[in-house]
PADOTI-897185 format. One record per residue (C-alpha): x, y, z; residue in one letter; residue number from 1. Coordinates in nm, 2 decimals, always signed. Example, Ala and Ser with C-alpha at 12.3 -4.5 7.8 and 13.67 -1.06 7.14 Angstrom:
% PADOTI-897185
<atom x="+1.23" y="-0.45" z="+0.78" resn="A" resi="1"/>
<atom x="+1.37" y="-0.11" z="+0.71" resn="S" resi="2"/>
***
This chain:
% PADOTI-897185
<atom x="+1.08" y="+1.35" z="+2.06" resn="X" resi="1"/>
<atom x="+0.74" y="+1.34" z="+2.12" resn="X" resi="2"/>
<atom x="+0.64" y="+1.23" z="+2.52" resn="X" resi="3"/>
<atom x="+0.46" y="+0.95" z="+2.45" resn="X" resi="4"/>
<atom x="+0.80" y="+0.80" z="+2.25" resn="X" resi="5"/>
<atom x="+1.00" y="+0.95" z="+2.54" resn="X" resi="6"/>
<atom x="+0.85" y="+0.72" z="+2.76" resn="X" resi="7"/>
<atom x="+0.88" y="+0.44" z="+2.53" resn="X" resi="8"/>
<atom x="+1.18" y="+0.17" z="+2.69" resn="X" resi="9"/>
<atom x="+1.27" y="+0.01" z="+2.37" resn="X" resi="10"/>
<atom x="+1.36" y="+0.07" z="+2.02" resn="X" resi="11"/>
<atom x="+1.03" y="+0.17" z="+1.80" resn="X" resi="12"/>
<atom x="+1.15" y="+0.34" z="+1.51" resn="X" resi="13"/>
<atom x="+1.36" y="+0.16" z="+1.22" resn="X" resi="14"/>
<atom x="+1.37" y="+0.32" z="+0.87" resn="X" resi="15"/>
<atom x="+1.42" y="+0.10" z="+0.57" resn="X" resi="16"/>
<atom x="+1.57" y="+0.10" z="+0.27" resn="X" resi="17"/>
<atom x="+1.67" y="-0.13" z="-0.08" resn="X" resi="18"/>
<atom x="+1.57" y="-0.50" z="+0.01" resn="X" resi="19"/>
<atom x="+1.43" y="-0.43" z="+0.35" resn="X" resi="20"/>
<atom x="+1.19" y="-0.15" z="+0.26" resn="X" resi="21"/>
<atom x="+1.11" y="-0.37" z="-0.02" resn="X" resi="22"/>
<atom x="+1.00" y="-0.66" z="+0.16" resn="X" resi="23"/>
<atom x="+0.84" y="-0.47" z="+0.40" resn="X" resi="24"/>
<atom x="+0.57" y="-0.31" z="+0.11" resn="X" resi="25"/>
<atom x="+0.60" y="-0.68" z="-0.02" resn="X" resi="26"/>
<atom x="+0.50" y="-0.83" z="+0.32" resn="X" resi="27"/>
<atom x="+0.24" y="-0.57" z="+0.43" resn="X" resi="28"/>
<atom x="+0.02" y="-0.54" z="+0.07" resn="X" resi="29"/>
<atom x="+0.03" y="-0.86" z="+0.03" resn="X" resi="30"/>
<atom x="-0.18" y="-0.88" z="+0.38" resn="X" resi="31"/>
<atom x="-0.39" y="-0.58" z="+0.32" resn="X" resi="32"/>
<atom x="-0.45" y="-0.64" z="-0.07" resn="X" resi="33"/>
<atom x="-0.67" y="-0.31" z="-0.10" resn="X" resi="34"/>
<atom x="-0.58" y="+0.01" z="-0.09" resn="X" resi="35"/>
<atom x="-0.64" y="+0.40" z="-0.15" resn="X" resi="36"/>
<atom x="-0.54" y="+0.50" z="-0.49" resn="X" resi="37"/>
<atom x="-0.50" y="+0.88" z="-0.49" resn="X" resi="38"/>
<atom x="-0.37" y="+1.03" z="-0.79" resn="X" resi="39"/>
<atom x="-0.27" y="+1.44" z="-0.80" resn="X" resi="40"/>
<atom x="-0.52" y="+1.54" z="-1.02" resn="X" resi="41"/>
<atom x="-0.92" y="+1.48" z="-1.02" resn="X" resi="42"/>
<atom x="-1.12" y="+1.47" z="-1.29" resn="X" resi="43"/>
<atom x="-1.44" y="+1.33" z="-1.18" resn="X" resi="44"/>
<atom x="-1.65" y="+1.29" z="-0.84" resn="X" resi="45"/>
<atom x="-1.37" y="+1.09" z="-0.67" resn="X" resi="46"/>
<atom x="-1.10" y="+1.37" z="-0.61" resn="X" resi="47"/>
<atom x="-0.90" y="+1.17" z="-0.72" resn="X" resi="48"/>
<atom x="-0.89" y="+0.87" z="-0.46" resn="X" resi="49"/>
<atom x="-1.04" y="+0.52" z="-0.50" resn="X" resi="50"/>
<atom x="-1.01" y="+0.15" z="-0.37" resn="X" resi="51"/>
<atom x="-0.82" y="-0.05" z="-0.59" resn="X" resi="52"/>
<atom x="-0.68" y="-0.44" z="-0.55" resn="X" resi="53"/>
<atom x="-0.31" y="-0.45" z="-0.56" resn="X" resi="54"/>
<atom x="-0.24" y="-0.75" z="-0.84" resn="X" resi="55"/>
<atom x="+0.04" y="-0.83" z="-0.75" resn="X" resi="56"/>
<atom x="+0.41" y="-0.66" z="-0.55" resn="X" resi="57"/>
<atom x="+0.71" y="-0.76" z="-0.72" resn="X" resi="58"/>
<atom x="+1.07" y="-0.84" z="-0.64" resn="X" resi="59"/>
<atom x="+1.15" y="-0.48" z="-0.74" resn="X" resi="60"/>
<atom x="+0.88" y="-0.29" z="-0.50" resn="X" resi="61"/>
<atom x="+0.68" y="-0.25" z="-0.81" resn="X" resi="62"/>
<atom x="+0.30" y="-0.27" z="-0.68" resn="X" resi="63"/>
<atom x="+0.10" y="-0.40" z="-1.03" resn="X" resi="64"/>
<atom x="-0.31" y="-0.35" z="-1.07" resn="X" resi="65"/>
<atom x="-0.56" y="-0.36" z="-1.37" resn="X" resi="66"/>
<atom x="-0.78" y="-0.09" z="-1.46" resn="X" resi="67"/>
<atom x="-1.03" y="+0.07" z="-1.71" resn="X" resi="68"/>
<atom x="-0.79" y="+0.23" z="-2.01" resn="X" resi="69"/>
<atom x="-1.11" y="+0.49" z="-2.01" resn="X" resi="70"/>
<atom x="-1.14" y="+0.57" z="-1.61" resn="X" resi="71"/>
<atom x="-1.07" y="+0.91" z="-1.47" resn="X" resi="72"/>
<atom x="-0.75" y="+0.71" z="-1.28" resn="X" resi="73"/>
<atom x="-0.63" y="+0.70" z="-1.61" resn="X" resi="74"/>
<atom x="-0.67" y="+1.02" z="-1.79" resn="X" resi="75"/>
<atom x="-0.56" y="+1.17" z="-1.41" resn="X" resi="76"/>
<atom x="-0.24" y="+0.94" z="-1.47" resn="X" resi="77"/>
<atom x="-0.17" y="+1.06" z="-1.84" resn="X" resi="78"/>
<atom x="-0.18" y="+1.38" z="-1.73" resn="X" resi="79"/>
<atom x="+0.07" y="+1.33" z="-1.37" resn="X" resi="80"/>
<atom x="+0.17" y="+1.00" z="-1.26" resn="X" resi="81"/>
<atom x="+0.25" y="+1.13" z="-0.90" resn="X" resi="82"/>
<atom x="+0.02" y="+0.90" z="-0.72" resn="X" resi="83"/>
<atom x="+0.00" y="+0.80" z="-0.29" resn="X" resi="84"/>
<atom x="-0.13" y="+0.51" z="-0.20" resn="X" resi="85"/>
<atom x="-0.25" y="+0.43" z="+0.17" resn="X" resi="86"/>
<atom x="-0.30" y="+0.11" z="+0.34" resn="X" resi="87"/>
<atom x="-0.39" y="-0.06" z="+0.62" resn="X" resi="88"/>
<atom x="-0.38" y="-0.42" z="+0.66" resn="X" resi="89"/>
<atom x="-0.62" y="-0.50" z="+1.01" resn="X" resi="90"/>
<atom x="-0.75" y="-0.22" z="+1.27" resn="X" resi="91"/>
<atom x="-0.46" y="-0.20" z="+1.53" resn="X" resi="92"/>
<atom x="-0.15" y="-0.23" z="+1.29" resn="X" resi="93"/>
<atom x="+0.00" y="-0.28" z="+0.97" resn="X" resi="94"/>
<atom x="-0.01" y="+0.07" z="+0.80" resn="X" resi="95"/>
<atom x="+0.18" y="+0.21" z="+0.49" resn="X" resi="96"/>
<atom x="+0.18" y="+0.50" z="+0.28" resn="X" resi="97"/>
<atom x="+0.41" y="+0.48" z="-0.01" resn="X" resi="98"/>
<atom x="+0.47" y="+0.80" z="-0.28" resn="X" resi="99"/>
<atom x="+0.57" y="+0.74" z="-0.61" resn="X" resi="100"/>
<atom x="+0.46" y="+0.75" z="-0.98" resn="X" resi="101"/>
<atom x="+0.22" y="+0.53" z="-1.21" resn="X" resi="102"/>
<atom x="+0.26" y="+0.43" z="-1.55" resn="X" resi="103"/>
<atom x="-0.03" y="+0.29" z="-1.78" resn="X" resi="104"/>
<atom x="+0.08" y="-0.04" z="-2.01" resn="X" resi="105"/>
<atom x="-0.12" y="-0.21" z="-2.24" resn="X" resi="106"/>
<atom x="+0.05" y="-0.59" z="-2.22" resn="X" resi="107"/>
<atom x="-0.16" y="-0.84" z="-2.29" resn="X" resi="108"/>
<atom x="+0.11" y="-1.11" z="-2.13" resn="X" resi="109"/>
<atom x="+0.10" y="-0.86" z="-1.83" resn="X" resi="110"/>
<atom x="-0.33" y="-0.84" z="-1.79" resn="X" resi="111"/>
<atom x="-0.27" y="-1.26" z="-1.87" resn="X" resi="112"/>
<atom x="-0.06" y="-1.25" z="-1.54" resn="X" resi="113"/>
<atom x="-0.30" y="-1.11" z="-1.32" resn="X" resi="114"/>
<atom x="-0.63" y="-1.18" z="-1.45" resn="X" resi="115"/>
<atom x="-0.87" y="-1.30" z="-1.18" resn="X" resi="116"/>
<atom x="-1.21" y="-1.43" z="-1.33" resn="X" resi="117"/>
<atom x="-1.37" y="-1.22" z="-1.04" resn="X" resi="118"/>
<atom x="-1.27" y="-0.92" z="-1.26" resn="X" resi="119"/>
<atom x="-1.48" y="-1.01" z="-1.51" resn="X" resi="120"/>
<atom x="-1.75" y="-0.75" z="-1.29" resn="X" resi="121"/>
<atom x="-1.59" y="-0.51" z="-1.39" resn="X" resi="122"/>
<atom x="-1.45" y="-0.64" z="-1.73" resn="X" resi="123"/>
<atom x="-1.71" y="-0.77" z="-1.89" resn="X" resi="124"/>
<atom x="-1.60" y="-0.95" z="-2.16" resn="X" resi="125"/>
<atom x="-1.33" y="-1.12" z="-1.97" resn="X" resi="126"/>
<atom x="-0.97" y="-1.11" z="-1.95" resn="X" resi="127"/>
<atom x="-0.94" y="-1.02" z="-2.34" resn="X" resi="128"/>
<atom x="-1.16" y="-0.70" z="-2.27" resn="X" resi="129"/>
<atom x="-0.98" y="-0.41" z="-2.48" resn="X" resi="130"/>
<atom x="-1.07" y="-0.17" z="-2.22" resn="X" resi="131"/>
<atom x="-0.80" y="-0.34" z="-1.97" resn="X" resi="132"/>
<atom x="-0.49" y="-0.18" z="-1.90" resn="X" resi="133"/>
<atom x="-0.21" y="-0.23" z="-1.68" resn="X" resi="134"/>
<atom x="-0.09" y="+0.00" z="-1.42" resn="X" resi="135"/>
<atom x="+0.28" y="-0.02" z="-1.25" resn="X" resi="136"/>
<atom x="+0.35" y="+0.19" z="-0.95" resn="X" resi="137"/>
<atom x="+0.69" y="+0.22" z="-0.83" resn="X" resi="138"/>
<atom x="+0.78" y="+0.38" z="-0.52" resn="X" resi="139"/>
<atom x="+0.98" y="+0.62" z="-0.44" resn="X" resi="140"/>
<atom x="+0.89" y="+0.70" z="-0.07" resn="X" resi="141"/>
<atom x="+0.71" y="+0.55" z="+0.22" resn="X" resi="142"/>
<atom x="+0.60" y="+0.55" z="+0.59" resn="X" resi="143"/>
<atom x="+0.52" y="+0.23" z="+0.75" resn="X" resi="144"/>
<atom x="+0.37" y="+0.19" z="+1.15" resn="X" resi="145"/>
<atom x="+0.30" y="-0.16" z="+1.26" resn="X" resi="146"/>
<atom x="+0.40" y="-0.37" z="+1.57" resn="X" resi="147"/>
<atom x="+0.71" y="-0.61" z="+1.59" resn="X" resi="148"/>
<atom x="+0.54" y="-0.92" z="+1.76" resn="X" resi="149"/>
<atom x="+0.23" y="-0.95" z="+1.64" resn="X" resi="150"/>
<atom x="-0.10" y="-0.85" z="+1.75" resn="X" resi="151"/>
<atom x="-0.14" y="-1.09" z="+2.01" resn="X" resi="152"/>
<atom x="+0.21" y="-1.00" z="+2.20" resn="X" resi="153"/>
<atom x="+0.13" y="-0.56" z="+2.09" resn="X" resi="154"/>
<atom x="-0.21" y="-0.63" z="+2.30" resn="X" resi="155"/>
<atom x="-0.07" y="-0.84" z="+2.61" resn="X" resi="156"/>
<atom x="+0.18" y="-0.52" z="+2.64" resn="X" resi="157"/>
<atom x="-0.05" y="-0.26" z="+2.60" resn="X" resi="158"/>
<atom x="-0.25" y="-0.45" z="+2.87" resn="X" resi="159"/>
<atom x="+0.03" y="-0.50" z="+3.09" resn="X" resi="160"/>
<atom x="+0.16" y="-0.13" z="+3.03" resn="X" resi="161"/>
<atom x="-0.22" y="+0.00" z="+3.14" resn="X" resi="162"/>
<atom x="-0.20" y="-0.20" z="+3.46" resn="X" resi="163"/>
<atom x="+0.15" y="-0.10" z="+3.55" resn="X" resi="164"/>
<atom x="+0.09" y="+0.29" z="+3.37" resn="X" resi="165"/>
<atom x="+0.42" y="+0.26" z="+3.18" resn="X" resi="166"/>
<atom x="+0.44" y="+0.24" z="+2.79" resn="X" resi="167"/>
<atom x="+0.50" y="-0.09" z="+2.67" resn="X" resi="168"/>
<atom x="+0.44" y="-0.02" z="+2.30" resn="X" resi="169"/>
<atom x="+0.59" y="-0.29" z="+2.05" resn="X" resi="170"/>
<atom x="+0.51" y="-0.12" z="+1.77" resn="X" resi="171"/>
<atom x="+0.77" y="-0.01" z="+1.51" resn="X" resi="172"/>
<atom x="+0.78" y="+0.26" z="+1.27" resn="X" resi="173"/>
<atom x="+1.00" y="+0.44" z="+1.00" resn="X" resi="174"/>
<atom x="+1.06" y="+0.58" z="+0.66" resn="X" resi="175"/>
<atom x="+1.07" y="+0.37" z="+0.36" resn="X" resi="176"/>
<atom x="+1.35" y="+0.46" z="+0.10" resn="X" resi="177"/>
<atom x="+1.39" y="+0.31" z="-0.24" resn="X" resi="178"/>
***
């Protein structure tokens, strides 16, 4: 154990699995919407990691977005659908990193689902543009750091702890298993 943990008076390390890791990726990606996409392989300037708009999470940990059938994320993802994705939902908590593998769909009912007419920047001709295709990512891993309380109640503790010089951390932090 590390000395900062060692100095930490309460619990701050919980790892999750099934429902609770779950709701957990469900919870936090719903707050932090965006997040790195990093696929194995690169084919083009990116090395392989972009921003991308998580769609939707669904009752099975599946994280659903829409992209370009002819991107690079693509062709990286038909060649290995190992892909991490990082996210971080405000500046002082709410991290994840989840492992897991990516698989490309073309279902129309599926881009119908979670077609946003802000896409259409992208998607020019709308949410019947044949170059949309339909990416599921399911985890298989994850790491998750945030705080227990909220930000307001992490802060007043961190405050307190720097007056007093004791660690009064609230945040929380573990393995995700699926």
């Amino acid at each position: 154990m590390d000395s900062i943990n060692r100095n930490q008076p309460e619990t701050n390390r919980r790892d999750l699995s099934g429902s609770e890791a779950i709701k957990r990726v469900k919870d936090m990606t719903i707050d932090a919407n965006t997040c790195f996409f990093c696929t194995a392989g690169s084919t083009g300037s990116t090395n392989g990691v972009r921003p991308m708009s998580v769609r939707k999470a669904d009752d099975a940990g599946n994280l659903w977005f829409l992209s370009a059938n002819d991107s690079h994320k693509n062709h990286e993802l038909a060649a290995n659908p190992a892909v991490k994705l990082y996210f971080q939902r405000d500046a002082h908590a709410g991290f994840l990193e989840l492992e897991g593998r990516a698989e490309i769909l073309e279902d129309r009912a599926r881009i119908h689902d979670l077609w946003n007419p802000m896409l259409k920047t992208w998607f020019t001709e709308g949410e019947d543009d044949s170059r949309i295709s339909v990416i599921r990512f399911a985890p298989q891993s994850g790491y998750y750091w945030d705080n227990k309380h909220g930000n307001l109640v992490a802060g007043a503790k961190m405050a307190v702890g720097a007056l007093v010089g004791k660690t009064l951390d609230d945040s929380i932090e573990g393995r995700l298993m699926f």
